[in-house]
KELO-473590 format. One record per residue (C-alpha): z, x, y; chain; residue in one letter. Coordinates in Angstrom, 2 decimals. Last residue first. Layout:
// KELO-473590
+---------+---------+---------+------+------+
:      c3 :      c1 :      c2 : unit : code :
+---------+---------+---------+------+------+
:       Z :       X :       Y :    A :    A :
...
+---------+---------+---------+------+------+
END
This chain:
// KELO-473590
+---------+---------+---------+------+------+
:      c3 :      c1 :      c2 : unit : code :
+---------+---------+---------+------+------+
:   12.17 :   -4.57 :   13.63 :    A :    X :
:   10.76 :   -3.44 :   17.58 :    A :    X :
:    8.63 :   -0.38 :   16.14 :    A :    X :
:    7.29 :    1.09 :   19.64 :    A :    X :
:    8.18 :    4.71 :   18.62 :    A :    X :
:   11.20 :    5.11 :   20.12 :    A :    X :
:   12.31 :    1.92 :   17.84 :    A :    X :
:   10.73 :    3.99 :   14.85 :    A :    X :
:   13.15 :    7.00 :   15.60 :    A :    X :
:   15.92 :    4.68 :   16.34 :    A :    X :
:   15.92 :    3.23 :   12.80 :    A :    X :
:   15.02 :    6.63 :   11.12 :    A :    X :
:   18.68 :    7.66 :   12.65 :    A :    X :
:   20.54 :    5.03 :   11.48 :    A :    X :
:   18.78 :    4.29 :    8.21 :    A :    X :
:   19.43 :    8.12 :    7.56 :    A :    X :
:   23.45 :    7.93 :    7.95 :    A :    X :
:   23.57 :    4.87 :    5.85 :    A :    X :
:   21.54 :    6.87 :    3.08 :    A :    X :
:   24.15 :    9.66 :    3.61 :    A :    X :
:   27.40 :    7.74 :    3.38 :    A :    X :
:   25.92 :    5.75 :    0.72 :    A :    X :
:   25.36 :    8.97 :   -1.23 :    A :    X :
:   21.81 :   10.65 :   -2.80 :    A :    X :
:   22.08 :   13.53 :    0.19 :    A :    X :
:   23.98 :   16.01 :   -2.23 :    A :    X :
:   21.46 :   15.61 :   -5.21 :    A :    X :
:   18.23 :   13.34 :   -4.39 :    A :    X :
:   17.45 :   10.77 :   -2.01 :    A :    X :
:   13.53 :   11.56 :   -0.84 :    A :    X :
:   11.78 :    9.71 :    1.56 :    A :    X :
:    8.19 :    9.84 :    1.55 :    A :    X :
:    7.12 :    8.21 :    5.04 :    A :    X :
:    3.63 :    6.23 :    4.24 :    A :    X :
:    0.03 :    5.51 :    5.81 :    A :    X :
:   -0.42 :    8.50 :    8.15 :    A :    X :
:   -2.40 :    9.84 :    4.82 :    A :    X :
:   -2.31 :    8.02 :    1.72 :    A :    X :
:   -5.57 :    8.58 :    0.83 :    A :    X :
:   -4.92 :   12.30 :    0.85 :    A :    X :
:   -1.84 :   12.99 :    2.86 :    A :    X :
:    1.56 :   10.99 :    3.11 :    A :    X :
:    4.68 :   11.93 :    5.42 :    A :    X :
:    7.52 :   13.71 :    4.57 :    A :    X :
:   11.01 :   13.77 :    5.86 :    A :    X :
:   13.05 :   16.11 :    7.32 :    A :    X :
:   16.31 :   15.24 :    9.32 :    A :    X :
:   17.59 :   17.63 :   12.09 :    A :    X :
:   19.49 :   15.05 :   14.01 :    A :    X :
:   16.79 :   15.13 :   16.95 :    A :    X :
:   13.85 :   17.89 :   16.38 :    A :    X :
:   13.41 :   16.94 :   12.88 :    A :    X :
:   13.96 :   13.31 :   13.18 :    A :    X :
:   11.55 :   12.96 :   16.42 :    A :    X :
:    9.31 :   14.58 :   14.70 :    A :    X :
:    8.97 :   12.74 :   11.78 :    A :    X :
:    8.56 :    9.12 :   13.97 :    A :    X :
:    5.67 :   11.62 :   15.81 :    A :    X :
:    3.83 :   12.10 :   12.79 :    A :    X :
:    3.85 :    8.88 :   11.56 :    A :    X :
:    2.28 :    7.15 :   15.01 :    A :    X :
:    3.48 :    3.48 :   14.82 :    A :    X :
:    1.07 :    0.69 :   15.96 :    A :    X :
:    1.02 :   -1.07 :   12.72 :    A :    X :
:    4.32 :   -0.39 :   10.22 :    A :    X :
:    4.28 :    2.86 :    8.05 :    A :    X :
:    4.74 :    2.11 :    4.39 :    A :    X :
:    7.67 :    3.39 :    2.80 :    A :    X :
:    7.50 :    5.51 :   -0.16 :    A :    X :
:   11.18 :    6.33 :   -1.80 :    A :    X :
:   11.65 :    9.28 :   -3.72 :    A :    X :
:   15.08 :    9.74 :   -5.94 :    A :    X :
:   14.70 :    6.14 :   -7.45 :    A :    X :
:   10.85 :    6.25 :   -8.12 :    A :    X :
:    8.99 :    2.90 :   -7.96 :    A :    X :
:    7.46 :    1.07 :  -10.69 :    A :    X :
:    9.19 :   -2.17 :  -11.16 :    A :    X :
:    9.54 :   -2.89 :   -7.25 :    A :    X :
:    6.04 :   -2.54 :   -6.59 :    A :    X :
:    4.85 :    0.55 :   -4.64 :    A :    X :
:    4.31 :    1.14 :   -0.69 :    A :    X :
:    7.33 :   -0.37 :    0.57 :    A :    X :
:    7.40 :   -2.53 :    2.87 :    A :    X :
:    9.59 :   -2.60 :    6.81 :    A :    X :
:   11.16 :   -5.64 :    7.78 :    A :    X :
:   14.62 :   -3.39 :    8.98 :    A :    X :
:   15.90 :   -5.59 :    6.32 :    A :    X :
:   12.61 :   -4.32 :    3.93 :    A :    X :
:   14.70 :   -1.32 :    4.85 :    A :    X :
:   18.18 :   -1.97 :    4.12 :    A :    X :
:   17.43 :   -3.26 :    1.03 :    A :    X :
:   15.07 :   -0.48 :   -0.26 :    A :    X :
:   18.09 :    2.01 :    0.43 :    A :    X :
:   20.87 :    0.12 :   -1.43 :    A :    X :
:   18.98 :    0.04 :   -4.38 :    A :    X :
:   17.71 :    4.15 :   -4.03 :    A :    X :
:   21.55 :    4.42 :   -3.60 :    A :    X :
:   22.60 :    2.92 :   -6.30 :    A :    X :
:   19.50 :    4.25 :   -8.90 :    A :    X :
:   20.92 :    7.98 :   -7.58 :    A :    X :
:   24.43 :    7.39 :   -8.23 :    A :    X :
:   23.31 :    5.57 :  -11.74 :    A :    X :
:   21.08 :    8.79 :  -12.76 :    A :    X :
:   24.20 :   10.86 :  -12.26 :    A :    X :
:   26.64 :    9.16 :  -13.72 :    A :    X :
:   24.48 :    8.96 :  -17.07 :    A :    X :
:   23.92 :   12.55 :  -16.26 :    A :    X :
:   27.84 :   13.46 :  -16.42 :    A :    X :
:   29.50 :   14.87 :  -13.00 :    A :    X :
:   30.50 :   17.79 :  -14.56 :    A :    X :
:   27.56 :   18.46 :  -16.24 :    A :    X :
:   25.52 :   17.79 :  -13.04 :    A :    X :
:   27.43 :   20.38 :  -11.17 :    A :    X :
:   26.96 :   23.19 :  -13.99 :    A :    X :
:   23.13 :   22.52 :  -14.15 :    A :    X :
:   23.32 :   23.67 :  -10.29 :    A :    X :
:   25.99 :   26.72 :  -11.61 :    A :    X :
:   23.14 :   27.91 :  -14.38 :    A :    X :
:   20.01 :   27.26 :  -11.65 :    A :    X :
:   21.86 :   29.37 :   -8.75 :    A :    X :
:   22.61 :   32.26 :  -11.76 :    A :    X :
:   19.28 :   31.98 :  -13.26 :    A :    X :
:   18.03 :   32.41 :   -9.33 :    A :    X :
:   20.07 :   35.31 :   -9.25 :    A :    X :
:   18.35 :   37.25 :  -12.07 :    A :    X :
:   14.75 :   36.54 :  -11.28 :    A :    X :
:   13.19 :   37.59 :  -14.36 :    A :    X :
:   11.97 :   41.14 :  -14.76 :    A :    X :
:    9.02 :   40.58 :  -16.95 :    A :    X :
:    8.24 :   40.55 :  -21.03 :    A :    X :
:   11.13 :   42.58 :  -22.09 :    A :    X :
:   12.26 :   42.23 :  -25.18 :    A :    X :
:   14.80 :   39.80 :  -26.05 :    A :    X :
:   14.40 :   39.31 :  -29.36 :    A :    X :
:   14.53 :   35.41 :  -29.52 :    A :    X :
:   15.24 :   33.38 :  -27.19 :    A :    X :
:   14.49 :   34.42 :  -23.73 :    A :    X :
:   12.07 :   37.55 :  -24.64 :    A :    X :
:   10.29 :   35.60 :  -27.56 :    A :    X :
:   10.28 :   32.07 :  -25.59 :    A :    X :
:    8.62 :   34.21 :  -22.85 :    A :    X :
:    5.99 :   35.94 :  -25.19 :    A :    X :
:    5.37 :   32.91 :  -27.07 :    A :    X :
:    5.40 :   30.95 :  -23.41 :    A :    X :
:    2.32 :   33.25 :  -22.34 :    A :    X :
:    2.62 :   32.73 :  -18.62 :    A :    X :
:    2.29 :   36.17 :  -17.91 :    A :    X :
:   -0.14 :   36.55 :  -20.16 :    A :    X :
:   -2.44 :   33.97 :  -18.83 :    A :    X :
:   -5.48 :   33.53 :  -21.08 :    A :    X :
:   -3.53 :   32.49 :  -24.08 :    A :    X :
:   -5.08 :   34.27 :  -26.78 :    A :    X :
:   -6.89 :   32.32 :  -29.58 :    A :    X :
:   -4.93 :   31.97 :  -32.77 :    A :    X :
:   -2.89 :   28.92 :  -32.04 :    A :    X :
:   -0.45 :   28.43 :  -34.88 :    A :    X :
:    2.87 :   29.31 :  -33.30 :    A :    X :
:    1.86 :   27.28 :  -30.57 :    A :    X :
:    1.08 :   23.87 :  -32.75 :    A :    X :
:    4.25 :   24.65 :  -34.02 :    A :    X :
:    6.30 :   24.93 :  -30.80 :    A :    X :
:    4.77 :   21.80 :  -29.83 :    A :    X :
:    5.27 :   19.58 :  -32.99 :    A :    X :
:    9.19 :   21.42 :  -32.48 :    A :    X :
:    8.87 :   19.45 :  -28.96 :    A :    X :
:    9.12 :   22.01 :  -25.68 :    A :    X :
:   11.17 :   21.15 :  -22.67 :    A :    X :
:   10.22 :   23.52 :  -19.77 :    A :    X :
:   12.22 :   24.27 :  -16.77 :    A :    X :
:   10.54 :   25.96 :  -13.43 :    A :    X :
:   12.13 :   28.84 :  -11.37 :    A :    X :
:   11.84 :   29.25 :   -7.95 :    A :    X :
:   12.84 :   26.67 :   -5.63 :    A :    X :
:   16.36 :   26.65 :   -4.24 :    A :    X :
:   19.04 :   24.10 :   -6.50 :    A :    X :
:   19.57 :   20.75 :   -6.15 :    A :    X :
:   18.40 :   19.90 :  -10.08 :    A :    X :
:   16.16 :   16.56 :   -8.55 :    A :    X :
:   14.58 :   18.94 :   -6.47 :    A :    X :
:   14.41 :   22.59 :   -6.23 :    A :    X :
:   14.47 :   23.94 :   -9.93 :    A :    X :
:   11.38 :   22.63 :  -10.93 :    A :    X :
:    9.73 :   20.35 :  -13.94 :    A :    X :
:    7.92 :   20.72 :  -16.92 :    A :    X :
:    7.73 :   18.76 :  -20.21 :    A :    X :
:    5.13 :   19.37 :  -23.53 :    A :    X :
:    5.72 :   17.07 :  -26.56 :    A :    X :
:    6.38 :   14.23 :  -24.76 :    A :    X :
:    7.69 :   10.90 :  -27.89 :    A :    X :
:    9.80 :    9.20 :  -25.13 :    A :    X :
:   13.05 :    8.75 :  -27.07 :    A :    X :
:   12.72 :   12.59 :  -27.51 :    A :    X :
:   11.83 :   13.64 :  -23.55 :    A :    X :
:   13.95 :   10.57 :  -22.43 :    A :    X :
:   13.29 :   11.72 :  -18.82 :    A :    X :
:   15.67 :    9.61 :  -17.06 :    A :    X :
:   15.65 :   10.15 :  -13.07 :    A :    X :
:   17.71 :   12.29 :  -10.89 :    A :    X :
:   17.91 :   15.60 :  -13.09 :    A :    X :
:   14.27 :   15.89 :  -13.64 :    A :    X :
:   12.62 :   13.14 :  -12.31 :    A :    X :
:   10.46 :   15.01 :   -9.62 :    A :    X :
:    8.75 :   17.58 :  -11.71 :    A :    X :
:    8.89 :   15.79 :  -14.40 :    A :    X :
:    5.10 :   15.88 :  -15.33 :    A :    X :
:    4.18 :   15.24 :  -18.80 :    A :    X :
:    2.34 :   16.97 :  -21.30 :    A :    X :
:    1.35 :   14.91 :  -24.65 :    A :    X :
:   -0.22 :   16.70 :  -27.67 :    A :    X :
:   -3.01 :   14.63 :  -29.76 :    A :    X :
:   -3.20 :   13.58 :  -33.39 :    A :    X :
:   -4.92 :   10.37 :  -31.92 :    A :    X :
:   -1.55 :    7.90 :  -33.32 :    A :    X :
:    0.33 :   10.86 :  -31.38 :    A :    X :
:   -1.66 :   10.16 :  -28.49 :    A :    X :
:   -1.33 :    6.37 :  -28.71 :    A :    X :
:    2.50 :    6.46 :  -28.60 :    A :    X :
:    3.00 :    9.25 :  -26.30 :    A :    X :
:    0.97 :    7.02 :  -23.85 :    A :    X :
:    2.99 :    4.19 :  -24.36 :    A :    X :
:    5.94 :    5.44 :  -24.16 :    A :    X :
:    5.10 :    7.70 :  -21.13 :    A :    X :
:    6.16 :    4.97 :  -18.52 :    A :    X :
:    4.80 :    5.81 :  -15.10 :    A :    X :
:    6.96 :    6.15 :  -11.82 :    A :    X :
:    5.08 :    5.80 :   -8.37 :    A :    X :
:    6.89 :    7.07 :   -4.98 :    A :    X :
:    2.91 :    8.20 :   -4.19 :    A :    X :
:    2.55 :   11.95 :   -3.30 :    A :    X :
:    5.33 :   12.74 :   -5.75 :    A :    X :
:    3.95 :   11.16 :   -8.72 :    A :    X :
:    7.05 :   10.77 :  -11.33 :    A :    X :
:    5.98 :   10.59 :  -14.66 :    A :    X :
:    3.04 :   12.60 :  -13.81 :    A :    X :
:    0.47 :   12.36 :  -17.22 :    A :    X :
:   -1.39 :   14.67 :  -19.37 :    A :    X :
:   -3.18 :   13.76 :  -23.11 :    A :    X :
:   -3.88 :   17.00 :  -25.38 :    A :    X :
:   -6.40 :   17.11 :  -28.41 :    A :    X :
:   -8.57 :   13.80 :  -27.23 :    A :    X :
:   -9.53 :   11.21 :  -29.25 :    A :    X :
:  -11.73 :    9.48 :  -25.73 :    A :    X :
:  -11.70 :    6.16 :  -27.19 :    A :    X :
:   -8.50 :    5.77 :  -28.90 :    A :    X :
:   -6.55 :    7.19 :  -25.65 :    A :    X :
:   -8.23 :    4.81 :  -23.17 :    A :    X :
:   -7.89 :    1.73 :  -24.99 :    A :    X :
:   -4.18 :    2.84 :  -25.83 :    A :    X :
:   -3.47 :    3.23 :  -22.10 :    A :    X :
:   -5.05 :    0.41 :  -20.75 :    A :    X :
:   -2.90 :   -1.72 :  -23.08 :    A :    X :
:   -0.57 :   -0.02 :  -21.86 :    A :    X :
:   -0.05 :   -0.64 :  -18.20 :    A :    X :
:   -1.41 :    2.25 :  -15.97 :    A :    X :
:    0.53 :    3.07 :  -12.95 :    A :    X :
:   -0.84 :    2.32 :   -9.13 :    A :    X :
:    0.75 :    4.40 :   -6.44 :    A :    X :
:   -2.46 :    6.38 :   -5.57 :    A :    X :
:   -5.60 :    4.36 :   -6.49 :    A :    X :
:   -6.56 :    4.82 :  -10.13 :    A :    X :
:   -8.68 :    7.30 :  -12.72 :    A :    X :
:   -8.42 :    7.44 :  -16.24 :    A :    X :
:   -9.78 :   11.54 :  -16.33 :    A :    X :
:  -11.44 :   13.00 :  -18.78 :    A :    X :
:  -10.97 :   17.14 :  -18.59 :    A :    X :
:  -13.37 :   19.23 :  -21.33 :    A :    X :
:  -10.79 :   22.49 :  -21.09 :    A :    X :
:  -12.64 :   25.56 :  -19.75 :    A :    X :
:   -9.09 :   26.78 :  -18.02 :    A :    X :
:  -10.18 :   26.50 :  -14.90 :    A :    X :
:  -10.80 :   22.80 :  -15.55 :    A :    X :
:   -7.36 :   22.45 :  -16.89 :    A :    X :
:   -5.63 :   24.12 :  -13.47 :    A :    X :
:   -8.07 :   21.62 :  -11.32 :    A :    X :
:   -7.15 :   18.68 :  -13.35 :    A :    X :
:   -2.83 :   19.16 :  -13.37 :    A :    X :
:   -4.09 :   19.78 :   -9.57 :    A :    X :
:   -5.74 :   16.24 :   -9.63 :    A :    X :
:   -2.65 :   15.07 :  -11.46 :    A :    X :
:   -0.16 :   16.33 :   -8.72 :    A :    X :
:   -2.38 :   14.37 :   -6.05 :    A :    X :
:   -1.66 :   10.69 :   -7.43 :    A :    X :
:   -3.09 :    8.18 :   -9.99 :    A :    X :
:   -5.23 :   10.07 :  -12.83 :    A :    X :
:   -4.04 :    9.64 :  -15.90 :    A :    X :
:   -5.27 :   12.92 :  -17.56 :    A :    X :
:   -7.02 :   13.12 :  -21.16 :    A :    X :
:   -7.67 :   16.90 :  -21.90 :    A :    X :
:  -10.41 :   17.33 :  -24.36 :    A :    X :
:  -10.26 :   20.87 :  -25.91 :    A :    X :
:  -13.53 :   23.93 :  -24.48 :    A :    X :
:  -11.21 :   26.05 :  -23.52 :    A :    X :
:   -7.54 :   25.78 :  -25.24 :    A :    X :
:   -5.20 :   23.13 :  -23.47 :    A :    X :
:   -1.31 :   23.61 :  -24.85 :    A :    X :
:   -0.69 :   27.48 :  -23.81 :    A :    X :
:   -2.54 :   27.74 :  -20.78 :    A :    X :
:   -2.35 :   23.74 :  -19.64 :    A :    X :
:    1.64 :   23.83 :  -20.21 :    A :    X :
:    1.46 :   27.61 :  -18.18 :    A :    X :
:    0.29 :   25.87 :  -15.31 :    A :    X :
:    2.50 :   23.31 :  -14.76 :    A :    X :
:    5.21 :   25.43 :  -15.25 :    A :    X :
:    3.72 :   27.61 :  -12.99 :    A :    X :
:    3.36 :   24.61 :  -10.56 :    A :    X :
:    7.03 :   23.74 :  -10.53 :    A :    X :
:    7.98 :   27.11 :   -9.01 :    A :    X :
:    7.75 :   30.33 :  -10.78 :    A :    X :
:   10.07 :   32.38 :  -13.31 :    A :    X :
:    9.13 :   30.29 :  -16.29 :    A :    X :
:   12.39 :   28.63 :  -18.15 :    A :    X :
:   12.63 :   27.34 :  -21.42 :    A :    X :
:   13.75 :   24.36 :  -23.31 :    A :    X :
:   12.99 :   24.13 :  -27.15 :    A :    X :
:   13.12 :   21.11 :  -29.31 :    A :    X :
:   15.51 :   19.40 :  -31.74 :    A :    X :
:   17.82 :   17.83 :  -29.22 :    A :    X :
:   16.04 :   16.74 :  -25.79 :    A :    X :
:   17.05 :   14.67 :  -22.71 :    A :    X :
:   16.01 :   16.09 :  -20.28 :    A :    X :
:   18.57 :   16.19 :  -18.07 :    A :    X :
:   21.15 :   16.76 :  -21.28 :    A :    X :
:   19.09 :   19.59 :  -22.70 :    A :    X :
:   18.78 :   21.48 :  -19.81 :    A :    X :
:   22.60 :   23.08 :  -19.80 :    A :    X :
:   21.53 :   24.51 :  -23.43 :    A :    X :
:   18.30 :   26.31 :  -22.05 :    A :    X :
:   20.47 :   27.38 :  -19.43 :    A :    X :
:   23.49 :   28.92 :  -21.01 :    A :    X :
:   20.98 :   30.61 :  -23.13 :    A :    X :
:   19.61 :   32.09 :  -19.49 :    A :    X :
:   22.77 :   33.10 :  -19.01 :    A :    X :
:   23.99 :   34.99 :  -22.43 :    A :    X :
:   20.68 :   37.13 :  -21.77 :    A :    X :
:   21.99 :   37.30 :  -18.24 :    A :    X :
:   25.60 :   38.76 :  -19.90 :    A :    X :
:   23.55 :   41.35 :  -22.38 :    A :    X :
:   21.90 :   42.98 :  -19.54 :    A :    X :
:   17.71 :   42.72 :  -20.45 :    A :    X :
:   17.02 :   41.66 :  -16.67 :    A :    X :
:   19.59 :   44.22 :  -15.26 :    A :    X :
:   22.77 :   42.96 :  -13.53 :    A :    X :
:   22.88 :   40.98 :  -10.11 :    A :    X :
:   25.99 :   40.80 :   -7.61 :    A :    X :
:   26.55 :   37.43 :   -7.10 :    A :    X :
:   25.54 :   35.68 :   -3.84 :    A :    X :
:   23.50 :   32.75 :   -5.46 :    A :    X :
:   26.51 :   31.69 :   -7.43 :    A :    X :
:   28.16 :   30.94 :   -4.18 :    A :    X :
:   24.86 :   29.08 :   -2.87 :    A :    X :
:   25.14 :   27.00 :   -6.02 :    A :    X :
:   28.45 :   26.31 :   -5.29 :    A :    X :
:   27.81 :   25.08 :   -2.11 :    A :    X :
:   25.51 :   22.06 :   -2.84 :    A :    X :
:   22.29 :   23.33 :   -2.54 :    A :    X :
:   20.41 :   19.75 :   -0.58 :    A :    X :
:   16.43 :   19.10 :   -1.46 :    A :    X :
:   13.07 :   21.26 :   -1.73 :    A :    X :
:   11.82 :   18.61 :   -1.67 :    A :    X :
:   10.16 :   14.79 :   -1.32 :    A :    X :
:   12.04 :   14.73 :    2.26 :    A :    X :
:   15.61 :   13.91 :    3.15 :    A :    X :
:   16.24 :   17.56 :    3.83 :    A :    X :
:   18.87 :   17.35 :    6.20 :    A :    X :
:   18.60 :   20.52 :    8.12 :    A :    X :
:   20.66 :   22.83 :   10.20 :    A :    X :
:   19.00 :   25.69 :   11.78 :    A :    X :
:   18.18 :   29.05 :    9.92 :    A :    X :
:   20.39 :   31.81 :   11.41 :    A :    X :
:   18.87 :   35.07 :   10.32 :    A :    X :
:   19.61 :   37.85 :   12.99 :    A :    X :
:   16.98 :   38.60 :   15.38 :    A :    X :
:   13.86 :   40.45 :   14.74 :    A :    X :
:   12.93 :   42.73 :   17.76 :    A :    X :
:   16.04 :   43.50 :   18.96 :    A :    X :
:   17.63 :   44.96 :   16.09 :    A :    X :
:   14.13 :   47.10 :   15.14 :    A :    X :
:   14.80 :   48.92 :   18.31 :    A :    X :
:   12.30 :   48.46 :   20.98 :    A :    X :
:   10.66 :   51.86 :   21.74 :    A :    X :
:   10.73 :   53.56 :   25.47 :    A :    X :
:    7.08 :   53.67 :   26.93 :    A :    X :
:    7.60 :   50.46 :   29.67 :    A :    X :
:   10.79 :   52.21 :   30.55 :    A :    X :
:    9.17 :   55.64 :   31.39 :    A :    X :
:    9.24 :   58.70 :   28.92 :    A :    X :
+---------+---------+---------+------+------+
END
């Protein structure tokens, strides 16, 4: 056999894993703090094992604080943010129900798309991206339309916009209608106020305000949820997402209904663990400091932001990209420099804003500090002379 003939060992074709150091200041997936990486690397035990069924209780209970729920439910979906999304329309939209959505960003077109599949009858209140809807324009919209389920995105990644549910909890319950609300990006950074709120239906993801990888997606479920579910006689279309089955398996019986994700319960039980231990009221405040301290230094640097003071998110900060600067290459020059990862926009928004995100490990003055250093000379490369 000649040279050019002999086979390349498996070793040399695919080299070891080393992924390079990152500061992910973007929108998310955000910082593991170590111990969630340590929990990550224990050994796994069978999905029905009595000590992951006493795990995944652990976790439920853990949620309650970040969401800030008592009487209801909280579950988990083994998926990312977007099966919990999904599995709220399954279970809470039947075909042919009117779905109110406040439409103001790109996570409520998808909560849209995933409704329409579903046969629901979607109405949308529609806005630009980054505006909110106050609430008088809420309750106008809700009494005219009566629908069964109302959806809104309290935190709208794509825009750095935060919308009040009071109001529209309010006026859908005054309708007889369910509310599902986005937390995606609140969770565990921002209040959700699930009960004080009036949401009936919550989801949100393990990967950024909770610091942990992506994979698994926590639901908060009001009892006028759970016993609207218990009543609904037409089969949920997704089984696997079928939360009767999932609250049954988690909750209840424990029958098997999938092989969950073992280690990512782990990572998501020793994340929750780290926010206990700080305390969620501390929590919230570290991030609301930062975000503070943040804004200031960059309308210093005489940047804008791209939403009003009163509205924006704390853990994901939209900055609006000055004349003459090419966003793509200001990201760039962070990722391939001090390894920093931001985001930029896209739909409307596109080459228009920087998302920024401060959430977990990375919401510190230390770290923000450290950013506004480094995004500083990135925009000064870039012909930005503030």
């Amino acid at each position: 056999m000649s040279v050019a003939q002999h086979p390349t060992s498996t070793t040399e074709l695919f080299a070891p894993l080393q992924p390079p150091t990152r500061y992910l200041f973007g929108p998310g997936p955000t910082m593991v703090d170590p111990r969630v990486y340590q929990a990550l690397s224990k050994p796994i035990v069978g999905h029905l094992d009595p000590y992951f069924i006493q795990v995944m209780q652990d976790v439920q209970e853990l949620l309650k604080a970040p969401y800030g729920i008592t009487a209801g439910s909280t579950l988990v979906i083994s998926g990312t943010g977007s099966a919990g999304m999904e599995a709220a329309v399954a279970n809470f939209v039947e075909p042919g129900a009117k779905l109110a959505i406040f439409a103001n960003g790109y996570f409520s077109d998808r909560l849209t798309e995933m409704a329409k599949r579903q046969g629901a009858n979607v109405v949308r209140f529609e806005k630009a991206w980054g505006e909110t809807f106050t609430d008088a324009e809420v309750a106008e919209f809700i009494h005219r339309e009566k629908p069964q389920v109302v959806g809104y995105v309290q935190a709208e990644t794509s825009t750095g916009a935060l919308q009040s549910g009071n109001a529209i909890c309010a006026a859908a319950h005054e309708a007889g209608a369910l509310v599902i609300g986005d937390c995606v990006t609140s969770l565990g950074g921002v209040p959700v106020e699930f009960d004080k709120t009036g949401i009936d239906i919550a989801y949100s993801c393990s990967q950024k305000g909770l610091s942990c990888p992506p994979g698994l997606s926590p639901l908060a479920i009001s009892p006028r949820a759970m016993d609207w579910l218990r009543a609904r006689t037409s089969p949920v279309r997704s089984w696997y997402l079928d939360l009767k089955l999932i609250h049954d398996y988690s909750t209840v019986s424990h029958r098997y209904h999938h092989t969950a994700p073992i280690s990512m319960f782990f990572a998501l039980r020793e994340a929750l663990l780290v926010i206990a231990e700080e305390g969620i009221e501390n929590r919230w405040e570290r991030h609301r400091r930062c975000h503070k301290l943040f804004v200031r230094e960059i309308e210093a640097m005489g940047l804008g932001m791209h939403v009003p003071a009163a509205h924006r998110i704390p853990t994901l900060n939209t900055v609006l990209v000055p004349n003459g600067v090419d966003e793509p290459k200001v990201r760039k020059r962070l990722l391939e420099g001090p390894g920093i990862e931001i985001a930029g926009g896209f739909g409307p928004l596109a080459g228009k804003i920087f998302r920024v995100g401060l959430m977990g490990p990375l919401a510190t003055e230390e770290n923000v500090q450290f950013f506004l250093v480094e995004f500083k000379k990135a925009l000064n490369a870039e012909g930005y002379a503030g």
